[in-house]
MARKEFI-944335 format. One record per residue (C-alpha): residue in three letters; y, z, x. Coordinates in steps of 0.25 Angstrom, whole numbers, padded with zeros to 4 digits, always signed. Each point is the difference from the previous one (the first is absolute). Example, Ala and Ser with C-alpha at 12.3 -4.5 7.8 and 13.67 -1.06 7.14 Angstrom:
2
Ala-0018+0031+0049/Ser+0014-0002+0006/
//
This chain:
531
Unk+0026+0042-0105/Unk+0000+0009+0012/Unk-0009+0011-0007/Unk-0010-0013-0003/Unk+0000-0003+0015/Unk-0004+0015+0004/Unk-0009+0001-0010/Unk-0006-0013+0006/Unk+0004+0004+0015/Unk-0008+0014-0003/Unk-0012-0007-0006/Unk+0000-0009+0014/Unk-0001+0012+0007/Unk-0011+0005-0008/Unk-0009-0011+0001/Unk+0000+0000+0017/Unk-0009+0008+0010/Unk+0003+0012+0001/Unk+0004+0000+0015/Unk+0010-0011-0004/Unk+0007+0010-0012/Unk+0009+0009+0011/Unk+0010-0012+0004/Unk+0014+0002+0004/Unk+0009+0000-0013/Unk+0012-0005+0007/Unk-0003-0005+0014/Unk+0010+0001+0009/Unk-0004-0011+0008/Unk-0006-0013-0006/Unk+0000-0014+0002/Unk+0005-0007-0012/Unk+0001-0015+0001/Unk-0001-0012-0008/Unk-0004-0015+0003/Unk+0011-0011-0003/Unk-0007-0013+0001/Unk+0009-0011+0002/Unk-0012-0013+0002/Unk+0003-0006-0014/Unk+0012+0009-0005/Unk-0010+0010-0005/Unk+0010+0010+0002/Unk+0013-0004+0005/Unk+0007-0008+0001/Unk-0002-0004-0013/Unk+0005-0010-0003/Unk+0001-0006+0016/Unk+0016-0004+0000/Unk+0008-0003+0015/Unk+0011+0008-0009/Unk+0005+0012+0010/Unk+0004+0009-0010/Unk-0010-0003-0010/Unk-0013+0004+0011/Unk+0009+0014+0003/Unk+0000+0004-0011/Unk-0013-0004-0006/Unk-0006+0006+0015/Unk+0009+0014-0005/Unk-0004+0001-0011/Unk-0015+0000+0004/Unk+0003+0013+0009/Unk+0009+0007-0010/Unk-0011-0001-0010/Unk-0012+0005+0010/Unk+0010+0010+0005/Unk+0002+0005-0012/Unk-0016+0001-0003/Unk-0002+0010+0013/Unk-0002-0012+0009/Unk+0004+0002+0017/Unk-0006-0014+0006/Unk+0000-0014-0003/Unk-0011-0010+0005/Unk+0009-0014-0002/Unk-0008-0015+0004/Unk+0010-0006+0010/Unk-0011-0010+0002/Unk-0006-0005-0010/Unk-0008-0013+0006/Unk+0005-0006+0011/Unk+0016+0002-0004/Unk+0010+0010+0002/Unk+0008+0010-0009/Unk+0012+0001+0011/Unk+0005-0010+0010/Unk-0009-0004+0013/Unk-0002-0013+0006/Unk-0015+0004+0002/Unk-0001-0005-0015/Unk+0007-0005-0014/Unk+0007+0008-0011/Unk-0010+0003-0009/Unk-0001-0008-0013/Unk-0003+0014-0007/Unk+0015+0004+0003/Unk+0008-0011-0003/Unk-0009-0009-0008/Unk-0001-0010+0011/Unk-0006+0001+0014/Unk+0010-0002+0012/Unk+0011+0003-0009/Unk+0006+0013+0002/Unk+0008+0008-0007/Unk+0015-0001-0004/Unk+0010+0004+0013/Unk-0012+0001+0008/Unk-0003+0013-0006/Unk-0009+0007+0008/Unk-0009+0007-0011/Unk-0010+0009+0009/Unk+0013+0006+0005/Unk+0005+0003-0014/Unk-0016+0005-0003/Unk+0001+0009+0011/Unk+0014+0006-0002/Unk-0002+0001-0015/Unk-0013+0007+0001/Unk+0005+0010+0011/Unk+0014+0004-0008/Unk-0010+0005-0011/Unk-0009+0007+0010/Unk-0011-0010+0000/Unk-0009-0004+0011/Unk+0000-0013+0002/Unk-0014-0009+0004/Unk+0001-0014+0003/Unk-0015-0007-0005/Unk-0002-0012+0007/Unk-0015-0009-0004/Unk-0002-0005+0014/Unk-0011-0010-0003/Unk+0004-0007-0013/Unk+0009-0012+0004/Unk+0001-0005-0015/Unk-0003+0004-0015/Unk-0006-0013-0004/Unk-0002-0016+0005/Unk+0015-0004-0006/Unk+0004-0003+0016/Unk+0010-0010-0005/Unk+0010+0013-0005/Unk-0002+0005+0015/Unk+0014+0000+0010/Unk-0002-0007+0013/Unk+0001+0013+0005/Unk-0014+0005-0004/Unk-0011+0000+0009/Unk-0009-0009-0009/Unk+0012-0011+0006/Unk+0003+0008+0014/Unk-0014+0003+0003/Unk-0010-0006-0009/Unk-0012+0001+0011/Unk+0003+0015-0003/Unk-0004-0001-0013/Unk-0015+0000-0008/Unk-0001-0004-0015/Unk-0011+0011-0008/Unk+0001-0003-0014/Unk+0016-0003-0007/Unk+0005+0006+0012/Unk+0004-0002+0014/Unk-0002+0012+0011/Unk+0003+0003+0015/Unk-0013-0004+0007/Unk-0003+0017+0006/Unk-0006-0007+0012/Unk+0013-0007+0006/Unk+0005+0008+0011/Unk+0015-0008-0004/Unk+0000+0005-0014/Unk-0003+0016+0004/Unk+0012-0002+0009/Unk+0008-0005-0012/Unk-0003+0009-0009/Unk+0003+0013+0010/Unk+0013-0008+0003/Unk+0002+0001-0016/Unk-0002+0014+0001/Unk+0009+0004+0012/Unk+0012-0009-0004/Unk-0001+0009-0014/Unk-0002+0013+0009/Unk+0011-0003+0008/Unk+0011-0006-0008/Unk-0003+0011-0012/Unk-0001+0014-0004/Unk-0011+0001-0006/Unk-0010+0011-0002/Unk-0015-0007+0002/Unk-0006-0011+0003/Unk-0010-0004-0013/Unk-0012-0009+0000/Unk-0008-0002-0012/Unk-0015-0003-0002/Unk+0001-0016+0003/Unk-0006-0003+0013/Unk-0010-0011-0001/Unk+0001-0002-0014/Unk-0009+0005-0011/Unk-0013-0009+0000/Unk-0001-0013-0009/Unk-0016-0001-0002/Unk-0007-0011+0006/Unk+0014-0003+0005/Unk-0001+0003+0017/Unk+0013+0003+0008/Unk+0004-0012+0009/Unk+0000+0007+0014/Unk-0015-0001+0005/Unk+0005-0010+0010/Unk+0008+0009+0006/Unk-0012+0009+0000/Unk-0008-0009+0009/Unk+0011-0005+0009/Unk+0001+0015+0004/Unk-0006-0001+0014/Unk+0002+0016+0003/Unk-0014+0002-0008/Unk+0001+0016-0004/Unk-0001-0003-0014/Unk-0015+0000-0007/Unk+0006-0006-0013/Unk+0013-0005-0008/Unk+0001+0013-0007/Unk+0003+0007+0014/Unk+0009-0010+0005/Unk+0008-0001-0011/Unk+0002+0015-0001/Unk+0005-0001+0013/Unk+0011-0010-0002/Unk+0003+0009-0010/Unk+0001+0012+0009/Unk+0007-0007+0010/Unk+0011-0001-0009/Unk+0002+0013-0006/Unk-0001+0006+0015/Unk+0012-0010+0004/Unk+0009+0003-0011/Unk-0003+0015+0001/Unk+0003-0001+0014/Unk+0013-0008-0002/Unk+0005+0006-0008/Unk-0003+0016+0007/Unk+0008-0008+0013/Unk+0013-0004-0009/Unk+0000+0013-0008/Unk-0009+0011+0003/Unk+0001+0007-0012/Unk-0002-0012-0010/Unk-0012+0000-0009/Unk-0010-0009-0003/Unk-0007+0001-0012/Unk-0013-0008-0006/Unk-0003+0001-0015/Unk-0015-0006+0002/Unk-0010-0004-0013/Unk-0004+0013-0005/Unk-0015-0002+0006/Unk-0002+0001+0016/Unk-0016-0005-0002/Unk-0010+0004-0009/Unk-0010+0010+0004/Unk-0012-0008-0002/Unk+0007-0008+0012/Unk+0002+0011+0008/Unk-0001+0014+0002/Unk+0014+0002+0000/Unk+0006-0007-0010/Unk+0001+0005-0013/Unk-0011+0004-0013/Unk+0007-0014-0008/Unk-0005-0012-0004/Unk+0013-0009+0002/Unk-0003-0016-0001/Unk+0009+0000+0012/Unk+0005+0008+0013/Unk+0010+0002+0010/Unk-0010-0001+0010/Unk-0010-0010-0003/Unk+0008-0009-0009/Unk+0016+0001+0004/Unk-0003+0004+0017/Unk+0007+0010-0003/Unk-0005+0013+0009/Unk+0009+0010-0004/Unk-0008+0011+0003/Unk+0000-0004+0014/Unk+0016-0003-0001/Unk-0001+0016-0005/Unk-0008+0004+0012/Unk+0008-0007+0010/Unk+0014+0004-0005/Unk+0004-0012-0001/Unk+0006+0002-0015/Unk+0009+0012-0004/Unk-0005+0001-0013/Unk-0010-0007-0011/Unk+0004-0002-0014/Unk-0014-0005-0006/Unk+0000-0007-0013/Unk-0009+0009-0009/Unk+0002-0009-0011/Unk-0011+0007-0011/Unk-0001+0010-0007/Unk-0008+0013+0001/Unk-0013-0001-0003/Unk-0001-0016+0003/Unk-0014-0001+0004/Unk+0000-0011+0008/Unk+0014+0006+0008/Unk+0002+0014-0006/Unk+0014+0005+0003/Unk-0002+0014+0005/Unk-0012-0005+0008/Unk+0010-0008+0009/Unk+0011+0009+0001/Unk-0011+0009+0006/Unk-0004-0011+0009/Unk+0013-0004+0006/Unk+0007+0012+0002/Unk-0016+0006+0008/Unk+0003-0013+0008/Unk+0013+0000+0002/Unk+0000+0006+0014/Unk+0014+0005-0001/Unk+0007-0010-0005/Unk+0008+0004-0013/Unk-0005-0006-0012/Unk+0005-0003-0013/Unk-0007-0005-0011/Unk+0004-0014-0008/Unk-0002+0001-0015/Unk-0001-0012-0010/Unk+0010+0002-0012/Unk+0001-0014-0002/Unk-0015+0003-0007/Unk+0006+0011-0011/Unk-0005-0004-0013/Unk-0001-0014+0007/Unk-0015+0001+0004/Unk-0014+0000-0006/Unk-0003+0011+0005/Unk+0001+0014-0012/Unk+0008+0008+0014/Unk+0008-0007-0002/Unk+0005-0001-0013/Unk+0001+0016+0002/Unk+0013+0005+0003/Unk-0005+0009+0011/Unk-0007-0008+0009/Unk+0013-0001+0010/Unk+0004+0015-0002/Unk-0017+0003+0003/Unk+0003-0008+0013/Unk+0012+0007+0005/Unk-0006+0011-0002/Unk-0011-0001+0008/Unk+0008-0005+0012/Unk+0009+0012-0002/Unk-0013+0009+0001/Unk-0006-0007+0014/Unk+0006+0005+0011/Unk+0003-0013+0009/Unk+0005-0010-0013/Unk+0016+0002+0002/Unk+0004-0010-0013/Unk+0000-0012-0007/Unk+0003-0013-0001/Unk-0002-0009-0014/Unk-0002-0014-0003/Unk+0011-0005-0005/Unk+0014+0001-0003/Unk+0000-0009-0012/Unk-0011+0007-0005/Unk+0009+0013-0004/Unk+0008-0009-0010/Unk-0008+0002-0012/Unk-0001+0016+0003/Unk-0017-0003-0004/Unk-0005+0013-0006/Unk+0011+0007+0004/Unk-0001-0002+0018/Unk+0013-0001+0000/Unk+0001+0016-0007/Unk-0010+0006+0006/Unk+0004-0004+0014/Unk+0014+0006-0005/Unk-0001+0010-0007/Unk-0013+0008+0008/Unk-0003-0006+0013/Unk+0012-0006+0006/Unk+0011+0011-0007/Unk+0005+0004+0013/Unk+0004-0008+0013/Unk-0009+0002+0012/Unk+0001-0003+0014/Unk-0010-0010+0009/Unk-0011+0006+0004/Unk+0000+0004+0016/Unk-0005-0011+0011/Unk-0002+0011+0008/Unk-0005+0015-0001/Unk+0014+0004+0011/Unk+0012+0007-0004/Unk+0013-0006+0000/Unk+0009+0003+0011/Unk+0013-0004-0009/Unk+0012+0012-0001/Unk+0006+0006-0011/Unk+0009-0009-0006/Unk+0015+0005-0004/Unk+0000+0001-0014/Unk+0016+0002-0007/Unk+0004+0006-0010/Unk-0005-0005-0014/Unk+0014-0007-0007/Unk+0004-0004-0012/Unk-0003-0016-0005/Unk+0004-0003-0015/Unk-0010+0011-0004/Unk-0011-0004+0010/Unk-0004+0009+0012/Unk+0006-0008+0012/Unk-0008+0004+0015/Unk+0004-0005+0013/Unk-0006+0003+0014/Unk-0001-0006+0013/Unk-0011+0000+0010/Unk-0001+0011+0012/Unk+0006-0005+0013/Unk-0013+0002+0005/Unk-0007-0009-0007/Unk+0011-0013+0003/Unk-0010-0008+0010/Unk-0009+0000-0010/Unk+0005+0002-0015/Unk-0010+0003-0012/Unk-0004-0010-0006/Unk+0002+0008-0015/Unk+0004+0011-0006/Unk-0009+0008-0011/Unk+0009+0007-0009/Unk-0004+0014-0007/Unk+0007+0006-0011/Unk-0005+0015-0006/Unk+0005+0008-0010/Unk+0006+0013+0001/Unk+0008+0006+0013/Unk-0010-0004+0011/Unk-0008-0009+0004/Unk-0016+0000-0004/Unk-0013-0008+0002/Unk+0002-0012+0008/Unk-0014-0005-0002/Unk+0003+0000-0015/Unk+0002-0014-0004/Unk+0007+0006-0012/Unk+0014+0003+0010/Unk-0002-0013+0006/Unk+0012-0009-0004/Unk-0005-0013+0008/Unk+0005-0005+0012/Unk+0011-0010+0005/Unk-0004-0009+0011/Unk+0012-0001+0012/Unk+0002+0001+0016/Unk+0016+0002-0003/Unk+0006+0013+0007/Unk+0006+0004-0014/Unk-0007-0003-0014/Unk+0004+0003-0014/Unk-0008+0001-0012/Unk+0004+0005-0014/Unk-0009+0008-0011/Unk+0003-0005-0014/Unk-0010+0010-0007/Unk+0007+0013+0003/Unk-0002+0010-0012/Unk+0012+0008-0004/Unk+0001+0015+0001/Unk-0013-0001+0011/Unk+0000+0004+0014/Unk-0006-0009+0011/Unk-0001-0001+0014/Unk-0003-0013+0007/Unk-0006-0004+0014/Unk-0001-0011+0006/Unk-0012-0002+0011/Unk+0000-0012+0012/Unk-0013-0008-0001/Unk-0004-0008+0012/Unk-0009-0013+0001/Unk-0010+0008-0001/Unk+0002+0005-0013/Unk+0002+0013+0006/Unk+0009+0009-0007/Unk+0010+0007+0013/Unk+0009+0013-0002/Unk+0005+0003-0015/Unk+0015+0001+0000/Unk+0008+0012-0005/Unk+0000+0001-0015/Unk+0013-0002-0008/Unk+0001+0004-0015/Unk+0008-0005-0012/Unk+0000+0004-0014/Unk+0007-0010-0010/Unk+0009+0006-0010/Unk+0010-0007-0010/Unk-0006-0014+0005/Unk+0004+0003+0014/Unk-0008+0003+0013/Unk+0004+0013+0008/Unk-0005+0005+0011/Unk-0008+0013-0003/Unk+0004+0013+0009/Unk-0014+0005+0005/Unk+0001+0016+0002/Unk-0011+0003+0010/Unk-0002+0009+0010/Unk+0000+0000+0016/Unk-0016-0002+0001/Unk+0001-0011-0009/Unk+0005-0009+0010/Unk-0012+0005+0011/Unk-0006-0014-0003/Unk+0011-0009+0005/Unk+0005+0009+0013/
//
């Protein structure tokens, strides 16, 4: 099987541009995430119970199996359509986690906490999506608690279709909706902030959204047409969120995962060569590229959801698109595995369309990862994903990509001796006294063969990472070979991503089933670098 998928990975290779064949092998540094939908139990919970114990472990589960794929961030919905997946008076308990709104789980389990701490203890980032906008998933109001706005605030409310939405244009509801946000911001460590691509929702044909009064009764008159004024209600909410949430916690993300097509060419200059039915700009209100501009977003995840070559939305040509425009802000790229050997489409009924993708972002210079669409859609391993991210492109851990192009100001950690635990290499260390006031927020962990250290910008010596701000951590190495010499290092790693001062390096050498510690003979020069 994993000679099939080289052969298959080889021929992907092949059949790209030749600019695109030189790619990082093993990147050091990639964003590697996957989207778990929660509005209708798409991915988890599934099935919705209030039983504690059955959400944790259905919840551990999820990150044991991505981790286990190469995987280092999880994109969760904590607010599917006007409900909650943890406990706030600012909304009802979700229908999608229990099986009924307003009921929470059993003990008052607090599940967002659980997510976050689940995620972090397998060195996962965690980033809490939130849909704004969409106040429910279909008409059935009768299943709704009191405690949801259709019944709190139902002059907050517009009907488009079999749904209800937030009206944009309420000056009350994008006070709300940023209240959502910091309450989550401030109660809970999370990584990001997430938005998806609903804002006004996706147009129904001959079917106009109920806000045009609003429209007229707008006496500051700066607005030529709808179109414009609705992209500003938009933008007024994005900039009070980012703004919010910059004065609770500085170094908070917020991250928008827009429709793949910002406008279509034929529209304007700068929009993209596409023919898409639909845009951000002119159909959702969704401006992103001014978002970009304005820095009032930290980083765009836009949903490229088709396949190379796709005439009417061709894949590469968006990529190229988004990262020319990004103006800074790092990109990664969503991609559609929910359409393998799913779609009528022959890409993708191939088995390298994914891989074809990931390598193209590997080879542009500003795409830093990935995100796919969705977690359910790795359960039937479809033409072999689940192998291919495996076995070629995910083999080895990675670290996030930098926010910022600084260096770490973190100290070299204090690194033990390696000891002896029931055949695994056991490692210890504690934070430098200098760095106390304001602790790392990870450790990366590098192990090389032989008696010293080697490349740290192999990913092939990257063990992972362990996310912690205690003084003292441990962490065990289960695959030690016998009869091989290895030195580790650990590295601090700061909210930035950056990477601070390596610590000294210990060796072991197992023999017998047992780790030893492995006496180094080196000369005085030698320890030059550490003086």
């Amino acid at each position: 099987m994993k000679n099939a998928l080289l052969l298959l990975l080889l021929f992907a290779i092949s059949s790209l541009p030749a600019q695109t064949k030189m790619v990082p092998v093993h990147p050091k540094r990639e964003f590697r995430a996957v989207w778990v939908a929660t509005v209708s139990n798409i991915d988890f919970p599934a099935p919705a119970t209030a039983d504690r114990i059955s959400l944790q472990e259905q919840y551990r589960k999820l990150v044991e199996r991505f981790k286990d794929m190469g995987f280092n961030a999880m994109i969760v919905q904590v607010r599917p359509s006007g409900d909650a997946l943890y406990p706030t008076e600012l909304a009802p308990p979700s229908r999608y986690l229990t099986g009924k709104e307003g009921i929470p789980p059993s003990d008052n389990f607090d599940m967002l906490q659980f997510m976050v701490e689940e995620s972090h203890r397998a060195g996962m980032e965690f980033h809490a999506w939130f849909n704004p906008y969409r106040a429910t998933f279909n008409m059935d109001t009768l299943s709704l608690s009191e405690k949801h706005a259709f019944h709190r605030n139902r002059d907050w409310l517009v009907q488009y279709g079999t749904r209800y939405y937030f009206n944009p244009a309420l000056e009350e509801v994008r006070l709300h909706l940023t209240d959502v946000v910091a309450e989550v911001v401030r109660k809970y460590d999370i990584d990001a902030v997430h938005f998806d691509d609903y804002f006004y929702p996706y147009k129904i044909k001959g079917l106009p959204f109920a806000d045009s009064t609003y429209y007229l009764a707008d006496t500051s008159r700066q607005f030529f047409n709808i179109e414009d004024w609705r992209r500003a209600q938009v933008d007024s909410l994005i900039y009070m969120v980012h703004r919010t949430v910059k004065a609770i916690k500085p170094n908070m993300r917020f991250g928008i995962s827009p429709f793949g097509v910002w406008r279509n060419s034929d529209r304007d200059p700068r929009g993209s060569n596409t023919r898409a039915g639909q845009t951000c700009y002119d159909d959702l209100y969704a401006d992103v590229l001014k978002w970009m501009q304005e820095g009032w977003i930290d980083y765009v995840m836009p949903q490229l959801y088709w396949n190379i070559g796709f005439a009417p939305a061709d894949h590469a040509t968006l990529l190229d698109w988004w990262t020319r425009n990004s103006n800074g802000v790092p990109v990664f790229i969503g991609h559609s595995v929910y359409k393998i050997a799913a779609d009528k489409e022959l890409a993708w009924n191939m088995p390298d369309e994914i891989s074809r993708q990931i390598l193209l972002n590997r080879a542009n210079q500003v795409a830093k990862g990935s995100a796919f669409f969705s977690a359910r859609s790795f359960n039937t391993n479809p033409l072999g994903i689940v192998d291919t991210l495996k076995q070629h492109f995910y083999e080895y851990p990675s670290l996030m990509p930098l926010l910022k192009e600084d260096r770490s100001e973190l100290h070299r950690p204090r690194l033990k001796k390696v000891k002896n635990m029931e055949g695994q290499a056991l490692l210890r260390w504690k934070a430098n006294y200098k760095d106390r006031k304001t602790m790392p927020e990870a450790y990366a962990i590098y192990r090389f063969k032989g008696e010293n250290p080697g490349n740290y910008e192999d990913a092939r010596n990257l063990l992972g990472t362990v996310r912690t701000r205690e003084i003292k951590t441990k962490w065990l190495d289960p695959a030690i070979e016998e009869a091989v010499v290895y030195n580790y290092v650990v590295t601090p790693i700061d909210g930035n991503h950056a990477e601070g001062e390596p610590s000294k390096s210990r060796a072991a050498f197992k023999e017998g089933g047992e780790v030893t510690k492995w006496k180094v003979k080196r000369n005085w020069f030698d320890w030059l670098p550490w003086l």
